[in-house]
N, CA, C and O atoms as CSV, one atom per row, in Angstrom:
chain,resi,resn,atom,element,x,y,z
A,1,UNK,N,N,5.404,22.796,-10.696
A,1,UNK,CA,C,4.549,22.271,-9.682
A,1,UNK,C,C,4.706,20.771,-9.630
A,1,UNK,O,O,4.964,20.153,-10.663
A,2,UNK,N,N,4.559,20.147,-8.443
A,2,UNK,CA,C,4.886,18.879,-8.291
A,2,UNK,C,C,3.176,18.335,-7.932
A,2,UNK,O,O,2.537,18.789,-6.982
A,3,UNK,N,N,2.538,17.105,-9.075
A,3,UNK,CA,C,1.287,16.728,-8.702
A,3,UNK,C,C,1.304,15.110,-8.491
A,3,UNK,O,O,2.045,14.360,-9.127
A,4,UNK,N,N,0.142,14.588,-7.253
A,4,UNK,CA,C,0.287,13.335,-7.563
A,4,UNK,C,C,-1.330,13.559,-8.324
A,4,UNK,O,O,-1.572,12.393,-8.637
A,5,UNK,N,N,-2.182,14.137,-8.649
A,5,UNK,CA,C,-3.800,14.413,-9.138
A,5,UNK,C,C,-3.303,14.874,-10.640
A,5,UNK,O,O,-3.177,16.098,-10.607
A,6,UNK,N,N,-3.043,14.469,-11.669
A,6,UNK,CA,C,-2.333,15.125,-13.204
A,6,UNK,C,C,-3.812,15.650,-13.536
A,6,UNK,O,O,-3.983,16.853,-13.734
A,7,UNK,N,N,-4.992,14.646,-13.604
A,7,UNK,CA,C,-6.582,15.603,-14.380
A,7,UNK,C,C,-6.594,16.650,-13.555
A,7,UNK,O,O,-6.630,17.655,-14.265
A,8,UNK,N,N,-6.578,17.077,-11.904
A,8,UNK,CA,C,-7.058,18.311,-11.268
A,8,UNK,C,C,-5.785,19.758,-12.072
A,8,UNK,O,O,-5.795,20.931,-12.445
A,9,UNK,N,N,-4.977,18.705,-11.951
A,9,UNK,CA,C,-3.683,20.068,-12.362
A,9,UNK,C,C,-3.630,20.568,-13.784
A,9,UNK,O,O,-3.459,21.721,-14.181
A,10,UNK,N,N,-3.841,19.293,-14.562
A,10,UNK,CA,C,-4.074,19.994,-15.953
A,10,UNK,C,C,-4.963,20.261,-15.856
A,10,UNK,O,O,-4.752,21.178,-16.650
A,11,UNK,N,N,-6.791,20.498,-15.413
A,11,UNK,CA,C,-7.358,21.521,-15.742
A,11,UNK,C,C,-7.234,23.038,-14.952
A,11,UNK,O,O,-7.879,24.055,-15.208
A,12,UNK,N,N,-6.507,22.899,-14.226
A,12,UNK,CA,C,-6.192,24.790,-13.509
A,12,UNK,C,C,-4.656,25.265,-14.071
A,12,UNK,O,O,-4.001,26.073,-13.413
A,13,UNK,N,N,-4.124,24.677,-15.383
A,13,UNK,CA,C,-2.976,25.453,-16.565
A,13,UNK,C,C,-2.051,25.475,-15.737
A,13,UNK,O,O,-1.643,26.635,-15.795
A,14,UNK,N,N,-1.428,24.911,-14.965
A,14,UNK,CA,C,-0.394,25.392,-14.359
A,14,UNK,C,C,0.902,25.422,-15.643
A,14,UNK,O,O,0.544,24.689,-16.564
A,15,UNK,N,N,1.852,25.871,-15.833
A,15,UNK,CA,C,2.834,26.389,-16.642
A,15,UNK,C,C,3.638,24.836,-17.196
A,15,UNK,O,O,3.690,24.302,-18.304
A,16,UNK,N,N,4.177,24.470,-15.898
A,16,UNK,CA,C,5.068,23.497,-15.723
A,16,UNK,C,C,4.701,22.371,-14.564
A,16,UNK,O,O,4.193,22.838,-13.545
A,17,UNK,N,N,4.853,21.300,-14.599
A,17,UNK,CA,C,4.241,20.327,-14.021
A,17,UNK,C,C,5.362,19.024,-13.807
A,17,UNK,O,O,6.182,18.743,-14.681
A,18,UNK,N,N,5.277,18.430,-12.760
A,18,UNK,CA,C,6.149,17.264,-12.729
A,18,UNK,C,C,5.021,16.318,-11.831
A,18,UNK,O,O,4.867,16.680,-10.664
A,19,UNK,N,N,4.415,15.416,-12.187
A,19,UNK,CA,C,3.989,14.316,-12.264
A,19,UNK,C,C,4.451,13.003,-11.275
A,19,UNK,O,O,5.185,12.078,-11.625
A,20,UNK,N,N,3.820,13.183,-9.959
A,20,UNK,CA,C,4.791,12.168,-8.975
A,20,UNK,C,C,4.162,10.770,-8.430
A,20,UNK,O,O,3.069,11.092,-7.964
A,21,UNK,N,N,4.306,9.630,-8.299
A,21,UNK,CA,C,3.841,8.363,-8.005
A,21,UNK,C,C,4.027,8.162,-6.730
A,21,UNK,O,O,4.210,6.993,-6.391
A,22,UNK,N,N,4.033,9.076,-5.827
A,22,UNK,CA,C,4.052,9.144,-4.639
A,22,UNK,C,C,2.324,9.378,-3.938
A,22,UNK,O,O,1.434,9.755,-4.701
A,23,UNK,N,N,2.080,9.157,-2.732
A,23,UNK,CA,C,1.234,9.115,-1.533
A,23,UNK,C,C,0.598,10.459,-1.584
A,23,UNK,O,O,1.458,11.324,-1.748
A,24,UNK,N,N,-0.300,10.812,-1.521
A,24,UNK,CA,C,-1.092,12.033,-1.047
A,24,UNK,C,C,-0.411,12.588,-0.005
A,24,UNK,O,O,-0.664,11.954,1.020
A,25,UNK,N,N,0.579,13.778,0.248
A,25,UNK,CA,C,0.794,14.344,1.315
A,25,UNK,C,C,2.193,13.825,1.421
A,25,UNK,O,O,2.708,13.921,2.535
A,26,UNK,N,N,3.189,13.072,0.059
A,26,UNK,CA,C,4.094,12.799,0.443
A,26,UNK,C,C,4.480,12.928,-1.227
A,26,UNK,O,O,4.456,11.927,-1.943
A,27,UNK,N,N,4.921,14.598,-1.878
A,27,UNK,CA,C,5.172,14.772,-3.006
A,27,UNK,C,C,6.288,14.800,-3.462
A,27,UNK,O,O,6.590,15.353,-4.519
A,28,UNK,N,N,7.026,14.218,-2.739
A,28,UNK,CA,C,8.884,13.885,-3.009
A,28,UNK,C,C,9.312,12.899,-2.797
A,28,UNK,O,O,10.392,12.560,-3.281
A,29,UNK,N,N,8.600,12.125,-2.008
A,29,UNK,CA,C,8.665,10.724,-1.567
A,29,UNK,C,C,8.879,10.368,-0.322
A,29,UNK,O,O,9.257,11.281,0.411
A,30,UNK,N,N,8.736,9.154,0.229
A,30,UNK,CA,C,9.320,8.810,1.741
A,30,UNK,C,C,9.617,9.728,2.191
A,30,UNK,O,O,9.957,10.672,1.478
A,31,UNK,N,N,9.604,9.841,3.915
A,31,UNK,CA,C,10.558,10.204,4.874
A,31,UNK,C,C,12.058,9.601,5.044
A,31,UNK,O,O,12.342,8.404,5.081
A,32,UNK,N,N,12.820,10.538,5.125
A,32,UNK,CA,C,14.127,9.948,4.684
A,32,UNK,C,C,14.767,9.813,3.855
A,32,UNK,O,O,15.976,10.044,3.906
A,33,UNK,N,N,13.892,9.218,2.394
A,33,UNK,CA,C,14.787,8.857,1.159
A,33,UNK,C,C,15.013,10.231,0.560
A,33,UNK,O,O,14.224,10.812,-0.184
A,34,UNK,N,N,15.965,10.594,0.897
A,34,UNK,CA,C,17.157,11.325,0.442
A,34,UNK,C,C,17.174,11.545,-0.690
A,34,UNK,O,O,16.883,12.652,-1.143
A,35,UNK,N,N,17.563,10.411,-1.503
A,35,UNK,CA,C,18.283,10.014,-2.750
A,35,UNK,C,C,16.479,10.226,-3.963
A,35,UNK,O,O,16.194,10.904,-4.950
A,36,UNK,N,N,15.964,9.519,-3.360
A,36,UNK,CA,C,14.833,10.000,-4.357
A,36,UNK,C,C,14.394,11.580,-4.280
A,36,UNK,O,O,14.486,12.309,-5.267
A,37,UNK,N,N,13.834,12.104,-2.819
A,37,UNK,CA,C,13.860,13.636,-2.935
A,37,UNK,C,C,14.797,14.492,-3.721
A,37,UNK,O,O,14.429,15.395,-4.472
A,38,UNK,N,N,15.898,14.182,-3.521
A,38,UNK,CA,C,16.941,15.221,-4.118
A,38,UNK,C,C,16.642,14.815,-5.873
A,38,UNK,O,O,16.794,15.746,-6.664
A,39,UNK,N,N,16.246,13.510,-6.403
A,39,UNK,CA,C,16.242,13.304,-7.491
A,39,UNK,C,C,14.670,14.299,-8.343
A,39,UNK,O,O,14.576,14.537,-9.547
A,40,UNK,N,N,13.882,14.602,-7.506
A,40,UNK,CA,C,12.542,15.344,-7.614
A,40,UNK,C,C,12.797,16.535,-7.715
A,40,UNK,O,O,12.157,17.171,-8.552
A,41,UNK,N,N,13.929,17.306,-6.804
A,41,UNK,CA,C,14.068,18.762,-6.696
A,41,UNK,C,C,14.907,18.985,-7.689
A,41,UNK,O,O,14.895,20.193,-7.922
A,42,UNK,N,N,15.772,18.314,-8.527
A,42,UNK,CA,C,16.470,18.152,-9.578
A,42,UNK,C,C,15.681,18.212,-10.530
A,42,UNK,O,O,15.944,19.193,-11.227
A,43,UNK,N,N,14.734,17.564,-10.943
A,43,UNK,CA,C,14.231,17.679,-12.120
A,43,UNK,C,C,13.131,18.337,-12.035
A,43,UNK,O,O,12.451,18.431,-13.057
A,44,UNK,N,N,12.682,18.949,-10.820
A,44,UNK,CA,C,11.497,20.252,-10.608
A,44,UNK,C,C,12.389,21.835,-11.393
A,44,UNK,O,O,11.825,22.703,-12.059
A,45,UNK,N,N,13.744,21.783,-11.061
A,45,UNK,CA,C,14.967,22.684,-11.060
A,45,UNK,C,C,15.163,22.595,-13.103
A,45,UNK,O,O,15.380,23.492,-13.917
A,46,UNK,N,N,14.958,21.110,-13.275
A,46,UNK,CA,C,15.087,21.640,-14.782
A,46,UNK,C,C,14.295,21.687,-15.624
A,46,UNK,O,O,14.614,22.003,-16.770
A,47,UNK,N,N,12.682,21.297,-15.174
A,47,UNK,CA,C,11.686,21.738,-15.531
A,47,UNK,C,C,11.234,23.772,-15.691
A,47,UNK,O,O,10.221,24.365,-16.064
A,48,UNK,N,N,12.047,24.048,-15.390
A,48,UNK,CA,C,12.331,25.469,-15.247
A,48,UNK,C,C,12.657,26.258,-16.219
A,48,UNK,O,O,12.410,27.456,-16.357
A,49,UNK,N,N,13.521,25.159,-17.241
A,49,UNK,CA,C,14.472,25.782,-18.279
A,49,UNK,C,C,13.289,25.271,-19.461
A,49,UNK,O,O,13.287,25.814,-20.565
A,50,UNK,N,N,12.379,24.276,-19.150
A,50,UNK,CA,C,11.294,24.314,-20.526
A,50,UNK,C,C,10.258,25.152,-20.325
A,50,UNK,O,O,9.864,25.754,-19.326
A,51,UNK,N,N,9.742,25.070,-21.855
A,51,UNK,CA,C,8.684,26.192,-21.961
A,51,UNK,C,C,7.511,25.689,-21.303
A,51,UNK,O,O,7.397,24.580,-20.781
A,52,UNK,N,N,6.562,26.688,-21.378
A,52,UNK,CA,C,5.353,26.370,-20.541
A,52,UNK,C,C,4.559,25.720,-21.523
A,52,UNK,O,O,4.541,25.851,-22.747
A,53,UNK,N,N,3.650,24.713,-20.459
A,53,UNK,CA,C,3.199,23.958,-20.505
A,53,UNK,C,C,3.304,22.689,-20.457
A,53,UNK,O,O,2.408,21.883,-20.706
A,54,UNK,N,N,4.518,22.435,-20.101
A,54,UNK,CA,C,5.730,20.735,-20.362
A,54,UNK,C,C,4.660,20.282,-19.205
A,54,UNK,O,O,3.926,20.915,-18.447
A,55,UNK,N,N,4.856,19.208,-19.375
A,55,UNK,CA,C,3.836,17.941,-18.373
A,55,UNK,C,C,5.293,16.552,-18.548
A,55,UNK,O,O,5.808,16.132,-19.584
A,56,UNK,N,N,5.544,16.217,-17.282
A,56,UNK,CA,C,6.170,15.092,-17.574
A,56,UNK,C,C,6.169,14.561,-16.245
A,56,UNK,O,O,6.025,15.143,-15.169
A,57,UNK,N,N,6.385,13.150,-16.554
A,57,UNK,CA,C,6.146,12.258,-15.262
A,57,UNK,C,C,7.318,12.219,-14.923
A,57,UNK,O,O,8.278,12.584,-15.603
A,58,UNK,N,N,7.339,11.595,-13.414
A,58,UNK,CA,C,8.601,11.401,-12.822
A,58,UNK,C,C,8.658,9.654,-12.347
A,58,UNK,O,O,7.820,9.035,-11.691
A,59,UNK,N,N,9.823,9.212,-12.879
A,59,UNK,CA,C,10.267,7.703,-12.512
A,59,UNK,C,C,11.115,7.643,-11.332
A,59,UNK,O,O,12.257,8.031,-11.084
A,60,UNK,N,N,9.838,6.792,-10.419
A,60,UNK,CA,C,10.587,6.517,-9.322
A,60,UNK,C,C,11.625,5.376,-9.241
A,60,UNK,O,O,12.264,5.195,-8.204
């Protein structure tokens, strides 16, 4: 799951979590930036392969 709210998400357990410094309503980033989205769906993709419960932020 991709959150920019980390207290609402860690209290409803979600498994796996990626942590975003982005805008309310903009959880991948900008319109357009490419290069950062694709860098989000990448590491949403290898958040996959850890066990549950991983919490980690994402550097924009």
């Amino acid at each position: 799951m991709i959150t920019i709210l980390p207290e609402v998400t860690q209290e409803v357990g979600v498994p796996r979590t990626l942590h975003v410094p982005f805008k309310l309503g903009r959880p991948c980033g900008e319109p357009f930036d490419f290069h950062t989205r694709k860098r989000v769906v990448l590491r949403l993709l290898d958040l996959t392969a850890k066990p549950s419960g991983t919490f980690e932020e994402f550097d924009a």
